[in-house]
N, C-alpha and C positions, 0 to 999 in steps of 0.2 A: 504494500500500500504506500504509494508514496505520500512527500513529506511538502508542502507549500510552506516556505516559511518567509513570513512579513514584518518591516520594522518600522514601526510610525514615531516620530519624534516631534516635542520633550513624552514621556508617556505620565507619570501619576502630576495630577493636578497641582499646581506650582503651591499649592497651602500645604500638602498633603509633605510634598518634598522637602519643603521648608521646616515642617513636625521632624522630619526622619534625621535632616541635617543638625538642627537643636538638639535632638536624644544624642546621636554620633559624637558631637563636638564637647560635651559633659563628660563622655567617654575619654576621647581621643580629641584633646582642643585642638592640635594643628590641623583639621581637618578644618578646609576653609569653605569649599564648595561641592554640590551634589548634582549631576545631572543625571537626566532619567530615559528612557524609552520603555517602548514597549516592542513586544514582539508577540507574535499570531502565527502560533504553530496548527498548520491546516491538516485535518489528512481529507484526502482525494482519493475516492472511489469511483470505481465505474469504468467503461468499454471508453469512454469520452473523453481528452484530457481538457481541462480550462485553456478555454481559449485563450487571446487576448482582450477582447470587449470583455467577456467574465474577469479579467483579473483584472482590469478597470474598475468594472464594478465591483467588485470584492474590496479594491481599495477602498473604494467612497463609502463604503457600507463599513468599515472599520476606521478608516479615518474620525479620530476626534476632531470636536473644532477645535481645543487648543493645539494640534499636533500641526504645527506652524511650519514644520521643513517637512511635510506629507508623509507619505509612504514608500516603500524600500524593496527590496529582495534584499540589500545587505544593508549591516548593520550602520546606522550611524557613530555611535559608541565604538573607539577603537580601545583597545588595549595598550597601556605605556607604562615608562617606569616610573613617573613620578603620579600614580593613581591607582585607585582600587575599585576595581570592574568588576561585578558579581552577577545572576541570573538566579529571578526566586520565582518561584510557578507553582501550581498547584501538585500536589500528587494526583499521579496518572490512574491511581485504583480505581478514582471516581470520577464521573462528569460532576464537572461544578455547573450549577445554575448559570453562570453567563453562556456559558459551551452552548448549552440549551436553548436558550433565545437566539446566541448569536446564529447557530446553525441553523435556527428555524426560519428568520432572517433572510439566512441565503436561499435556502429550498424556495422562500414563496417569489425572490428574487430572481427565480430561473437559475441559480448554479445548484442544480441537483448532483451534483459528484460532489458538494461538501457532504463530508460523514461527521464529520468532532473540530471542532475550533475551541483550542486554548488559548488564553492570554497569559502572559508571562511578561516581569517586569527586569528591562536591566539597569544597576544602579551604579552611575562612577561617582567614586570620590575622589577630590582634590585634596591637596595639601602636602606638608610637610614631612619627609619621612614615613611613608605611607608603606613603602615596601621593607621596612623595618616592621612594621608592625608586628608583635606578639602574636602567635596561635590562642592566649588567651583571651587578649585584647579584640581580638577579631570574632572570637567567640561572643564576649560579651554585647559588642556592637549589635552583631547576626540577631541574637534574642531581644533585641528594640524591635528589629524590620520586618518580620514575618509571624504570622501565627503557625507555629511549631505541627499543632494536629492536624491543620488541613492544607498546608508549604512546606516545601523545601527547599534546597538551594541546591542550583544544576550546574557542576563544575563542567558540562559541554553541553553543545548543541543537541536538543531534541530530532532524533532522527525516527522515531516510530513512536507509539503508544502503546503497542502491545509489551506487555511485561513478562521476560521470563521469569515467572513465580512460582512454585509449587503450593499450594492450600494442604497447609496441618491435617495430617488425614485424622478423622474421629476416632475413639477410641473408650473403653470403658474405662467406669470410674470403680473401683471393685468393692463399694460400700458394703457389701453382703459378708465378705469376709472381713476385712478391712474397718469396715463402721467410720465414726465421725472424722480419723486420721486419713480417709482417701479423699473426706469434700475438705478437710483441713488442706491439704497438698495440692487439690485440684485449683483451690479458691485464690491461691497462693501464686501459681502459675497462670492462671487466667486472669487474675484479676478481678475475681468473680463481685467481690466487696458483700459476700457472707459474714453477718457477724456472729457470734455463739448461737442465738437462738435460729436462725438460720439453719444452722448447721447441727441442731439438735434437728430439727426437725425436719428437715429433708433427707439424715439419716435414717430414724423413725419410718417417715413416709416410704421411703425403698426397701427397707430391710420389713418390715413388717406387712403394711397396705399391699404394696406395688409387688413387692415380694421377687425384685432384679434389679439388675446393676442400672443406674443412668448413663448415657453415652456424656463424652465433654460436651457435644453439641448442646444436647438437656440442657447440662448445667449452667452454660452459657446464656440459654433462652432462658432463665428461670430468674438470670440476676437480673436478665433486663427486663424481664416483666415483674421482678419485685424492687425496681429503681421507681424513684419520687414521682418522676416524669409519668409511669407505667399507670402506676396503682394511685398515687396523690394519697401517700399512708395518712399526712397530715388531715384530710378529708376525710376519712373510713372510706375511701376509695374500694 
């Protein structure tokens, strides 16, 4: 599946930039200036490649109005040594809500070979000794600029979406033998957020009631339907 990839400049909102560059510089004061883009990682499917009118139009339809030097195939933002150049994008596990509209967008548009459109932002900084910069230092910055559970930061170019992953295969939990020490282990490693009585009592429920083991998957779907969200315990949900 190939890859269209698009870069509109400046890309986040010059208020937005202006917040990131103020957190940076409390960090790392010689850090004087921040420029931004964006980038629109396309994938294209289909017997049909995009034309040229289609990528015309693809531009105008991604084009912001602040994005004042238009849109690209390559990137505005170079890399040098007296700067620090990064790429922070969504994780590719899920479609984000813009992907969604943006591609809906294009389909009603006429470029039906769009499949997924991501945005992704790239960030340079200016300043003083920047490629001295600490591994820690750099760390600390990173955890200003992006929200950690649904970004990450891409040391290269997006060249597919598909992920080689393999999925944790399921497996039993062995409560029947085992009792409250196996949702103890399980709760531990998933993350389940069981607290004692939890875990008195889903032992109970399987060893006795159910009378077999729970799979991880169970006990997965059990924390999230006994999460506040799920049940609203504070309500007698």
């Amino acid at each position: 599946m190939p890859i269209l990839t698009l870069y509109a400049k400046p890309g986040i909102p010059a208020w937005e930039a202006n917040r990131l560059l103020e957190k940076s510089q409390k960090i790392h004061p010689t850090i004087d200036s921040l420029e931004t883009e964006y980038v629109y990682v396309i994938d294209v499917q289909g017997d049909q490649p995009i034309d040229d009118s289609q990528r015309r139009l693809l531009a105008w339809i991604l084009k912001e109005t602040t994005a004042t030097d238009g849109v690209a195939e390559i990137p505005f933002l170079k890399k040098n040594a007296n700067a620090w150049l990064l790429e922070i994008g969504p994780r590719l596990a899920c479609t984000t809500a813009w992907s969604t509209n943006a591609t809906s967008i294009c389909r009603y548009a006429g470029i039906k070979q769009v499949h997924r459109i991501e945005r992704f932002r790239r960030l340079k900084f200016y300043g003083t000794d920047l490629s001295k910069l600490s591994e820690e230092k750099r760390n600390t910055i990173l955890r200003t600029l992006y929200d950690r559970m649904t970004e990450c930061v891409y040391d290269s170019p997006i060249t597919t979406f598909e992920l080689d992953v393999q999925p944790e295969r399921a497996y039993e939990v062995d409560v029947l033998k085992r009792g409250r020490d196996a949702l103890i282990e399980v709760n531990s490693h998933l993350g389940l957020g069981f607290d004692d009585w939890d875990i008195d009592y889903y032992t109970k429920l399987f060893q006795t009631k159910i009378g077999r083991n729970p799979t991880s998957v169970e006990c997965f779907d059990i924390a999230q339907s006994n999460s506040e969200h799920s049940r609203h315990w504070f309500f007698s949900g």
